[in-house]
N, C-alpha and C positions, 0 to 999 in steps of 0.2 A: 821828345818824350818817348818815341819809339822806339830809341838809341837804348835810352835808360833800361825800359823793360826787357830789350831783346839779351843785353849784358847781365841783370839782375837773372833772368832765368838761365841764361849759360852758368853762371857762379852757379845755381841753384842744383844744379843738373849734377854739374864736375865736383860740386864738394857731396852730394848726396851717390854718386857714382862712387867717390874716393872712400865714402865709411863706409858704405856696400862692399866693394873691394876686402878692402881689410876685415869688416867681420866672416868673410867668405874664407878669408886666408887664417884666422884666429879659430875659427870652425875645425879647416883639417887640422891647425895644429894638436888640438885639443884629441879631434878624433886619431891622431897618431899616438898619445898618451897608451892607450886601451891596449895598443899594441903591443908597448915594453913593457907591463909591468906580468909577470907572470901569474902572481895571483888571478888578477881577470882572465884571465883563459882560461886557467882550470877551474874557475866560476861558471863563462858560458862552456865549456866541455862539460860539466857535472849538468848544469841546466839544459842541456841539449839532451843528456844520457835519460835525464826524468820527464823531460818531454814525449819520450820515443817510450817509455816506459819500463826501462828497463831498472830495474833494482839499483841500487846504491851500496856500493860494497865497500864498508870500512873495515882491512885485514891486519891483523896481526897476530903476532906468535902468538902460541898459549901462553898463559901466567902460571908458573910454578905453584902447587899446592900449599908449599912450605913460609908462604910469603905471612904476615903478621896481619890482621882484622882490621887495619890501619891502613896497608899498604893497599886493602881489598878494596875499602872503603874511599880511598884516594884514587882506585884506578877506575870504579865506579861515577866517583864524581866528574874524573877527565871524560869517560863515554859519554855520561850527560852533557856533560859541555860544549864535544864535538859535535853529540849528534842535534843541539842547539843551534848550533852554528851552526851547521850543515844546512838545517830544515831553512832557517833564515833564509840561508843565501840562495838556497832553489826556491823560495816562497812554497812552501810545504810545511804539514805539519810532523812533528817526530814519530808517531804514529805509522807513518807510512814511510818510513825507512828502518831498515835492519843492519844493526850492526851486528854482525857473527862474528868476527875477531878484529882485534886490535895487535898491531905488529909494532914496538918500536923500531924507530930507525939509524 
């Protein structure tokens, strides 16, 4: 009967050992993700820039005066948008970031 339990907990040990393993090994992979995608970087580099407190600068050219009340109102809606996004992704609200230009690229 001693046999039995001392085999029943070596299984117990080696198959709870082995899923350990593997979720340990499924962990880095996962945390290796973070690394290739570029967007997350420049996620936590803007998160780290609003931590440290320094302003968030979204630049671009000026916009021609001669553009049409449509084109004003389209490029207005894009600033909102980004600077939507923006506050999102630093968990802040639009409020406290300034956008001063906007550049295309």
């Amino acid at each position: 009967m001693n046999e039995i339990i001392m085999e029943g907990t070596t299984a117990l040990i080696a198959g709870m050992g082995t899923v350990f393993i593997i979720l340990v090994l499924i962990s880095v992979v996962i945390s290796l993700f973070e690394h290739l995608d570029p967007e997350t970087r420049a996620e936590k580099r803007l998160a780290r820039l609003a931590k440290k407190g320094n302003p968030i600068e979204v630049t671009e050219e000026p916009v021609e005066e001669a553009q049409d009340t449509s084109d004003q109102e389209e490029m207005l809606r894009v600033v909102a948008a980004i600077s939507v996004a923006l506050a999102k992704s630093l968990n802040t609200s639009v409020d406290r970031l300034q956008v001063r230009s906007i550049r295309r690229l």
